[in-house]
N, C-alpha and C positions, 0 to 999 in steps of 0.2 A: 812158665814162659807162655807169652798171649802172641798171637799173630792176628792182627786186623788187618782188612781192605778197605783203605781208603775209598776207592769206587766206585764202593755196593754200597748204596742205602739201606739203614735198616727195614723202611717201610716196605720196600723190595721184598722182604720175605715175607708179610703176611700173607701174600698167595701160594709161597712156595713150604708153608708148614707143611699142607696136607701130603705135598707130595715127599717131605721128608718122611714125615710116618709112615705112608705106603711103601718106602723103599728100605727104611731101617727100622721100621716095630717102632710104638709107643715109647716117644723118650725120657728119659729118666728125670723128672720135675722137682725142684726143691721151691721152696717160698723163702724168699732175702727180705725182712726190713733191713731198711734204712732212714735215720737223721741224718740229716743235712741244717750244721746250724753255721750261722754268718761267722757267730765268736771264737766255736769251739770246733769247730770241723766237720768230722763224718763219722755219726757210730751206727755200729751192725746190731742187729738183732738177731741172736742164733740160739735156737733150745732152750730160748728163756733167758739167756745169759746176754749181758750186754757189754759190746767192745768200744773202745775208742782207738782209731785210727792214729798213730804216730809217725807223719812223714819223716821219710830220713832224705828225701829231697836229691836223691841220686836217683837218674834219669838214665835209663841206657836202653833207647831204642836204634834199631836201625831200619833204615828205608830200601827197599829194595824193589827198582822198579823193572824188572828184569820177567818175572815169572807169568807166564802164560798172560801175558796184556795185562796184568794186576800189581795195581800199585801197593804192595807189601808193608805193615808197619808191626817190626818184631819188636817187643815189648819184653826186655830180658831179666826185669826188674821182678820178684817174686811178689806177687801180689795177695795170693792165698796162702802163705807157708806160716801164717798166727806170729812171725816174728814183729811186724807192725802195727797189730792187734793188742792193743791194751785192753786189761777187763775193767769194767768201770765199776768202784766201789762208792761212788758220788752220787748226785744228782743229776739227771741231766740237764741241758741247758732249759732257761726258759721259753726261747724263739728255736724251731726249728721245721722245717720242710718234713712231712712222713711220706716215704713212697715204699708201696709194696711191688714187689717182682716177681714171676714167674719166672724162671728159669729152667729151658730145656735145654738137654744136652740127648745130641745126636751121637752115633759112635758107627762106623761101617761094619764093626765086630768085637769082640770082648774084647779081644788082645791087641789091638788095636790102643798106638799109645794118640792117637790125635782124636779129639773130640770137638765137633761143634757145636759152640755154648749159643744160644737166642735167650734176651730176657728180654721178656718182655710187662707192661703195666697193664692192667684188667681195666677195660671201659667195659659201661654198661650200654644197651641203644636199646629201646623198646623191651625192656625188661629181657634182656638177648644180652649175656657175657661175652664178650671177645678178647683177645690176646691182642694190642699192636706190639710188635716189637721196637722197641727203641735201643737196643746195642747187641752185636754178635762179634763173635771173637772165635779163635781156631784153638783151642789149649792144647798145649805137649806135653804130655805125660812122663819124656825124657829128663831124666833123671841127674845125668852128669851136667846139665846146662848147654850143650850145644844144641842146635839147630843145623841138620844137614839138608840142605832144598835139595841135592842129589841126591839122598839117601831113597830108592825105588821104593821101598816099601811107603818110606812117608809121601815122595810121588802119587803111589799110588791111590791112597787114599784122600787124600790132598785135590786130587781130580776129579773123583766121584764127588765129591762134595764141592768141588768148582762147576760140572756139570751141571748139577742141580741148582744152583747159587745163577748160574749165568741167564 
């Protein structure tokens, strides 16, 4: 389960990485390819191995514009659970888009079931690599599928990481 803010720009946070590191240690980095082709869709590249995305076109977000001034977009649809993930034994397409991604993921403490995800695309500027972020999202590591915005502990962490965001 994903939880975005509408409100926040991603660009927003290229000032606020450093101080995410200073407050929760070096985040844990993965590298994402992806295609992006017009005919055939969206496929992943992970450990060598390559997916093809299989929409099942069920959509279940809710909006919730209630919490701390932030316009909420809960995203209930499992998006990394490999059920959508086809592996591709084909070709890929001919025409497609390649974009690599950084991806950090923040976490307030191990145990800790909420994590904020930043990905971001590598620019180069005077031979000087930087990170812009172009998409952040909240993930819930809860497990039964609900989401409780009551639930203190998830509050709580939830805030340290709006603090920081704001």
């Amino acid at each position: 389960m994903r939880i975005y803010i509408s409100n926040i720009l991603p660009q927003t946070l290229k000032n606020k990485i450093s101080k995410l590191v200073d407050l929760f240690g070096n985040p844990g980095e993965k590298i994402i390819y992806e295609l992006f082709s017009k005919e055939l869709g969206i496929y992943k590249i992970v450990d060598d191995n390559i997916f093809h995305f299989e929409s099942t076109f069920n959509t279940e977000y809710d909006l919730n514009k209630i919490y701390n001034n932030f316009n909420l977009i809960i995203d209930k649809n499992e998006n990394d659970d490999g059920k959508q993930w086809i592996p591709v034994v084909s070709q890929l397409p001919a025409q497609y888009i390649f974009t690599k991604y950084h991806e950090l993921s923040f976490k307030t403490n191990k145990k800790s079931a909420l994590t904020l995800v930043i990905r971001c695309v590598e620019e180069h500027d005077n031979f000087e690599k930087t990170l812009e972020p172009v998409d952040f999202f909240f993930s819930n590591d809860n497990r039964n599928g609900i989401l409780d915005l009551t639930n203190p502990f998830f509050q709580e962490d939830f805030n340290v990481f709006l603090s920081v965001l704001n």
